[in-house]
MDAnalysis code that builds the backbone (N, CA, C; Angstrom):
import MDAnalysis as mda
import numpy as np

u = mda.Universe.empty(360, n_residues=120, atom_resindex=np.repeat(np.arange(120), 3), trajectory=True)
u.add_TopologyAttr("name", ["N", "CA", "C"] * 120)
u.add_TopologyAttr("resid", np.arange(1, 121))
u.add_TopologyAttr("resname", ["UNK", "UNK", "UNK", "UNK", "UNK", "UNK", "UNK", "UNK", "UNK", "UNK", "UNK", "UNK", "UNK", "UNK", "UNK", "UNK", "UNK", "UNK", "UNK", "UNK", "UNK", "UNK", "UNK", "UNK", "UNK", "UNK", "UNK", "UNK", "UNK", "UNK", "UNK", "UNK", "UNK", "UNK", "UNK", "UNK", "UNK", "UNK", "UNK", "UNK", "UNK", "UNK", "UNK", "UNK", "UNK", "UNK", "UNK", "UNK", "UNK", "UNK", "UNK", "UNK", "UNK", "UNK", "UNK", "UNK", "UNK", "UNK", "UNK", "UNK", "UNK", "UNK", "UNK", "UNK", "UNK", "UNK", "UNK", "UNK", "UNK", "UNK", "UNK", "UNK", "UNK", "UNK", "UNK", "UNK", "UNK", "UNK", "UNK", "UNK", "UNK", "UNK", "UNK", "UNK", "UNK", "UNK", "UNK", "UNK", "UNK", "UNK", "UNK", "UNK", "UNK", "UNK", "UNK", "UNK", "UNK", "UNK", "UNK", "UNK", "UNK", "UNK", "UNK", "UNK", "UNK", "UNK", "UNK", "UNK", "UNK", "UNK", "UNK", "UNK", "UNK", "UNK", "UNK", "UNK", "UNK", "UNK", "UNK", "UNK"])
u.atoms.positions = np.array([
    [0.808, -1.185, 0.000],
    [0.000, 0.000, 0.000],
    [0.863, 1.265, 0.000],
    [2.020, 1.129, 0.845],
    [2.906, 2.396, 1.138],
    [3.552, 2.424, -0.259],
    [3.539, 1.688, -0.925],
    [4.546, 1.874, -2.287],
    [3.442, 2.490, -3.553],
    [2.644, 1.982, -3.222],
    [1.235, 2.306, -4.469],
    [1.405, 3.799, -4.153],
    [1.301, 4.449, -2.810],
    [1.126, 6.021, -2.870],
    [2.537, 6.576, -3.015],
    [3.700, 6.090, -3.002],
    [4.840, 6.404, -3.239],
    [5.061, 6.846, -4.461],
    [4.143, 5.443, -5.710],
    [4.553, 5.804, -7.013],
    [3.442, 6.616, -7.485],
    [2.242, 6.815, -6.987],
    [1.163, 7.848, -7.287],
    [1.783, 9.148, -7.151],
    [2.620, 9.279, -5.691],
    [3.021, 10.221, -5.795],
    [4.126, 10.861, -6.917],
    [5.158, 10.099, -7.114],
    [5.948, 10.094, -8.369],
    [4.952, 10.429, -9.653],
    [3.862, 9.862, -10.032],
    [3.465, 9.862, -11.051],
    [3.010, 11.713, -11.205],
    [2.678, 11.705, -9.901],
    [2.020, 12.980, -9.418],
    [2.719, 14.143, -10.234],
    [4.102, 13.795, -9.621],
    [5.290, 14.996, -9.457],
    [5.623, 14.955, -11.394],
    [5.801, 13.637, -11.915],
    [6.200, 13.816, -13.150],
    [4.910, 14.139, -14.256],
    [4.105, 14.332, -13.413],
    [2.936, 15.927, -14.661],
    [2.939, 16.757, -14.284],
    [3.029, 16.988, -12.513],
    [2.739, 18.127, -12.460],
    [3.997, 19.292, -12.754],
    [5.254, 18.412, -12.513],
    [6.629, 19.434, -12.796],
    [6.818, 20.301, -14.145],
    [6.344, 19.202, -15.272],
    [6.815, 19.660, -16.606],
    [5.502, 21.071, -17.027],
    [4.156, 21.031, -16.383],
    [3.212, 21.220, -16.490],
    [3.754, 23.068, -15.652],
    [4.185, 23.101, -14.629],
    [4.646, 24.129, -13.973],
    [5.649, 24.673, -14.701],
    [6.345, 24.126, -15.151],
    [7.544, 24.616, -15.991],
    [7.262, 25.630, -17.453],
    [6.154, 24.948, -17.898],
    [5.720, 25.132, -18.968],
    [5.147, 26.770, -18.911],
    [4.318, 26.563, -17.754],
    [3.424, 27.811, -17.376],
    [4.473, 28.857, -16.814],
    [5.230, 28.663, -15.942],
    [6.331, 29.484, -15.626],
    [7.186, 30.314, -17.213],
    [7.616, 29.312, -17.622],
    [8.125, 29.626, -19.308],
    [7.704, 30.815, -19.775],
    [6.072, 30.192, -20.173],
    [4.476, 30.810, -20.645],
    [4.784, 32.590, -20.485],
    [4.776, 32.626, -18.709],
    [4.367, 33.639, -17.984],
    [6.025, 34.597, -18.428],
    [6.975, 34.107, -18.316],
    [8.402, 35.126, -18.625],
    [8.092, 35.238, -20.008],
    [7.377, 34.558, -21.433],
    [7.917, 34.682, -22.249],
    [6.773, 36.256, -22.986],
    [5.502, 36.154, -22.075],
    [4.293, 37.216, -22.360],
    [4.820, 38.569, -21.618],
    [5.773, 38.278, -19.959],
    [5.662, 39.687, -19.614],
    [6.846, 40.302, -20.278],
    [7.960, 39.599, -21.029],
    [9.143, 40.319, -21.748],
    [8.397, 40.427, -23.169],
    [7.242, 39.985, -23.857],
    [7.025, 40.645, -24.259],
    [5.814, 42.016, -24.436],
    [5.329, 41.954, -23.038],
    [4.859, 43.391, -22.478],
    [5.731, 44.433, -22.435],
    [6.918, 43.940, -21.837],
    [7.944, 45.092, -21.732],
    [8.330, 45.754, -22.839],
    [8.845, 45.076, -23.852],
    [9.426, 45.215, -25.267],
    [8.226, 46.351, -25.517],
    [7.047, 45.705, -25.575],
    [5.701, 46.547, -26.777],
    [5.772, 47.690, -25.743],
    [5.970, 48.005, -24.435],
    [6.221, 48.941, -23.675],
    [7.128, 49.889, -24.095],
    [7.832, 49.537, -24.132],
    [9.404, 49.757, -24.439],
    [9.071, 50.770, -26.230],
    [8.986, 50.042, -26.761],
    [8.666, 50.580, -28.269],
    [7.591, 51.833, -28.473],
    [6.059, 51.647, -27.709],
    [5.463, 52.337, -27.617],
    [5.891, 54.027, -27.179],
    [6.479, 53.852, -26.002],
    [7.444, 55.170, -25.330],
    [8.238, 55.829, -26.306],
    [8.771, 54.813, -26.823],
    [9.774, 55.137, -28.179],
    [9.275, 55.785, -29.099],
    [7.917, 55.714, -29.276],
    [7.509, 56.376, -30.566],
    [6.916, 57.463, -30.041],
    [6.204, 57.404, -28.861],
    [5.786, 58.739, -28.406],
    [6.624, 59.855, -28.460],
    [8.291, 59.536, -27.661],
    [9.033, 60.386, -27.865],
    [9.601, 61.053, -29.222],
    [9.559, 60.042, -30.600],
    [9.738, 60.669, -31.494],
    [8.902, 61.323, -32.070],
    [7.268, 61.032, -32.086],
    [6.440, 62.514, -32.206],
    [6.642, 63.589, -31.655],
    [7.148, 63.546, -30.019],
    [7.246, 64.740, -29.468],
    [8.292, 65.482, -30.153],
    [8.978, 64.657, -30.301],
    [10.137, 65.061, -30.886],
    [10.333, 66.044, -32.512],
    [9.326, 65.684, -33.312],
    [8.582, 65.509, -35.257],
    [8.059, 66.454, -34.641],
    [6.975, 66.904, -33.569],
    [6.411, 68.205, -33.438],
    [7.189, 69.351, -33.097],
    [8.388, 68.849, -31.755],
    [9.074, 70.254, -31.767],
    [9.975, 70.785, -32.731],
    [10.429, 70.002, -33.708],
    [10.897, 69.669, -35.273],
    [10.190, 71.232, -36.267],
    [8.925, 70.642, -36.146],
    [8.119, 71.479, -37.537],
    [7.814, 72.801, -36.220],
    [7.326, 72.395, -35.412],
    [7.597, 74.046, -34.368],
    [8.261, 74.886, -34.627],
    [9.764, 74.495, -34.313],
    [11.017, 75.235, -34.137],
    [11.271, 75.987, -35.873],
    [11.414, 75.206, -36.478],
    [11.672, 75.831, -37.934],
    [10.702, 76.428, -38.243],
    [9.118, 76.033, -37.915],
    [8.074, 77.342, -38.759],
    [8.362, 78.326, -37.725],
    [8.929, 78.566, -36.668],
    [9.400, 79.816, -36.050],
    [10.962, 80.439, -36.203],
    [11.904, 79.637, -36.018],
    [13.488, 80.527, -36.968],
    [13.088, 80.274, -37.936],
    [13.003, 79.275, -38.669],
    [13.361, 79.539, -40.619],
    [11.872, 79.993, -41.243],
    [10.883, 80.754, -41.251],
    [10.061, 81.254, -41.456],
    [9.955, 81.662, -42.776],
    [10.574, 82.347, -43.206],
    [11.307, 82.986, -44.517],
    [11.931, 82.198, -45.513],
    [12.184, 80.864, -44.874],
    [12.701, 79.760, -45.832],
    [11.303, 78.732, -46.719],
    [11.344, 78.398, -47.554],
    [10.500, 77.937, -48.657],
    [9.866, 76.329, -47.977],
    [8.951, 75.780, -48.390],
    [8.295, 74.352, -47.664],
    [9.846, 73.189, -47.544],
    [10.175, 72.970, -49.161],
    [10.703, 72.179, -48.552],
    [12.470, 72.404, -48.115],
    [12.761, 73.597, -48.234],
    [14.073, 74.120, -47.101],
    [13.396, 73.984, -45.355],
    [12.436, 73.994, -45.507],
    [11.992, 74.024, -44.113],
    [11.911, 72.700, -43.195],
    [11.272, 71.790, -44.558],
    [11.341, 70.087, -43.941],
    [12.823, 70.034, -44.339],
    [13.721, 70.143, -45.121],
    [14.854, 69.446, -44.431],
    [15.524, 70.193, -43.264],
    [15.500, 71.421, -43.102],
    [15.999, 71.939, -41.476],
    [14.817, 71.103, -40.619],
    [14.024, 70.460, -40.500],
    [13.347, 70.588, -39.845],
    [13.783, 68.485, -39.495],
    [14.045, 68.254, -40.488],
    [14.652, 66.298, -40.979],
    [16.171, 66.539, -39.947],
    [16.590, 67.702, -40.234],
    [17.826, 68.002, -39.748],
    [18.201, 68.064, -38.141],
    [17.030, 68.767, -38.104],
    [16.853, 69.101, -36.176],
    [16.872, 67.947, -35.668],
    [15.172, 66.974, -36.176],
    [15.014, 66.101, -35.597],
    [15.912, 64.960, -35.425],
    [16.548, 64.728, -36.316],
    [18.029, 63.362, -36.503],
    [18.942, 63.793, -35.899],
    [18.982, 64.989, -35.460],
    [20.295, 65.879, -34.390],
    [19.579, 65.442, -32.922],
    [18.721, 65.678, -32.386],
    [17.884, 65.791, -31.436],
    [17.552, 64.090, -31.049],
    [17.192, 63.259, -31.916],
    [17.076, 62.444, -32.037],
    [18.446, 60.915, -31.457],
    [19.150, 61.717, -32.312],
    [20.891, 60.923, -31.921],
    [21.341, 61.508, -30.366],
    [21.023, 62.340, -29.828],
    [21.278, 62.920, -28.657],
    [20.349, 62.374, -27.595],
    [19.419, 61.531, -27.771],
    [18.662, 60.867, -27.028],
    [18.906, 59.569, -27.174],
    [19.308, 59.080, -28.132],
    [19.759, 57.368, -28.161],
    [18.445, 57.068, -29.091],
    [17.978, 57.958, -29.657],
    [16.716, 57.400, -30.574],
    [17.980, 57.058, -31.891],
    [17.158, 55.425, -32.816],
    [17.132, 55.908, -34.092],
    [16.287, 55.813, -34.828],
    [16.891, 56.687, -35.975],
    [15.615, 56.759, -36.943],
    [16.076, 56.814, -38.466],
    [15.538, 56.169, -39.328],
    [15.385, 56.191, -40.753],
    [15.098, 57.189, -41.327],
    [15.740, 57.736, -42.413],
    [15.188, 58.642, -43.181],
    [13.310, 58.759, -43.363],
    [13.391, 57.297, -43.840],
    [11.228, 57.515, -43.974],
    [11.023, 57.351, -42.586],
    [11.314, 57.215, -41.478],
    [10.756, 57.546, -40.343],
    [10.528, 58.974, -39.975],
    [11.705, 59.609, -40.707],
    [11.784, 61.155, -40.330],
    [10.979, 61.836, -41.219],
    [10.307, 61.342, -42.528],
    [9.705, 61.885, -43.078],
    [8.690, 61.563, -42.709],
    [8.191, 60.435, -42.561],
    [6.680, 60.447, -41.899],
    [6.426, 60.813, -40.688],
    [7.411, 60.867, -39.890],
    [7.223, 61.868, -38.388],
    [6.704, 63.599, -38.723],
    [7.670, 64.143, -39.791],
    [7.488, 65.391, -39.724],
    [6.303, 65.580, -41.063],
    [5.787, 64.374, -41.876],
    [4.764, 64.823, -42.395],
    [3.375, 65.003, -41.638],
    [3.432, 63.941, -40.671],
    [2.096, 64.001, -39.706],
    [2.429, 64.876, -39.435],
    [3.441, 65.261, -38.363],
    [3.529, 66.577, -37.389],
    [3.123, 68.019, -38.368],
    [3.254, 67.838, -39.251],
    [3.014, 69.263, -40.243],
    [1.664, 69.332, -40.168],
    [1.101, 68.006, -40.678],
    [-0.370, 68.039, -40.643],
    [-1.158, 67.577, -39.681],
    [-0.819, 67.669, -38.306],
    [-0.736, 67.724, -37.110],
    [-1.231, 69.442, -37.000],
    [-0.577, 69.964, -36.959],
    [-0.018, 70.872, -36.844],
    [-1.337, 72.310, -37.564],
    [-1.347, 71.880, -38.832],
    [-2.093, 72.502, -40.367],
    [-3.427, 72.210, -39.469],
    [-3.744, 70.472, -39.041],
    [-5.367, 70.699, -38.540],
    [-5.395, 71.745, -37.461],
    [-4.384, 71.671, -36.647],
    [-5.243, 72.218, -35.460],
    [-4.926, 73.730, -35.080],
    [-3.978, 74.364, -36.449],
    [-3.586, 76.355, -36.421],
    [-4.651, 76.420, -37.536],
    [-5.221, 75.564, -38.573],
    [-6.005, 76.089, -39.471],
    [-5.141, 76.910, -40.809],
    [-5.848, 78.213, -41.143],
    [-5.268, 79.010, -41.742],
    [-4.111, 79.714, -41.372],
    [-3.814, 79.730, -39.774],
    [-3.450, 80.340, -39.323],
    [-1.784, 79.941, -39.189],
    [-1.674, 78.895, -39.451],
    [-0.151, 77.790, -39.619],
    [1.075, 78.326, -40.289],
    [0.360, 78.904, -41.644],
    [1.236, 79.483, -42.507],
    [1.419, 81.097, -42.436],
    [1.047, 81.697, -41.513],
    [0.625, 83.169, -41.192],
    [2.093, 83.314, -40.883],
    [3.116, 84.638, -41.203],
    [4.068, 85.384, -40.326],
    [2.828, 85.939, -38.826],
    [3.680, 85.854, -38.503],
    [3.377, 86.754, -37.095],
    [3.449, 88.098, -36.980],
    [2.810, 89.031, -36.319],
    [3.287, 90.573, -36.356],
    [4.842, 90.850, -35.919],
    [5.544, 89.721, -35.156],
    [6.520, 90.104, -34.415],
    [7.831, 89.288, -35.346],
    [6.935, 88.915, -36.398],
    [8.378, 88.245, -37.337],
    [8.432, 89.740, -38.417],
])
């Protein structure tokens, strides 16, 4: 009798171990990749912030400069700004950052986007 629950118990241990293991695995292999999609998400936030203060900064110094002298000072900032944070970025990343941000930008000044200012 003492041996029957000995090997029940054995039998026990050899499902339930591999079975724990598995789920343990499971559980490290979903929260590293929470972190990562974490991780990436932040990443891109910062390079919008980044594509907006981009088309900001140049429609305020280079004002006087033509659309597209303006997106490349503006491609220019951001890949400067960008490398100084440990971001990288692709050329078409930088263009589609600072094309939203323009039109980002166009929806929500209106007409008013492309206006000099009284004080320029």
């Amino acid at each position: 009798m003492e041996v029957k629950l000995i090997e029940i118990g054995y039998n026990a241990l050899a499902i339930l171990v591999p079975v724990l293991v598995t789920i343990g695995i499971e559980f490290l292999r979903r929260k590293m990749g929470t972190e990562k999609m974490k991780k990436i998400q932040e990443e891109l936030a910062a390079k919008k912030e980044l594509a907006d203060l981009a088309v900001k900064f140049v429609q305020q110094v280079w004002f006087d400069l033509s659309g597209p002298e303006r997106f490349a000072k503006a491609a220019e900032w951001l890949a400067a700004r960008a490398a100084e944070q440990g971001l990288k970025l692709s050329s078409d990343e930088i263009k589609g950052l600072i094309e939203a941000a323009i039109r980002l930008a166009k929806d929500q000044f209106g007409n008013e986007w492309g206006k000099k200012s009284p004080a320029q």
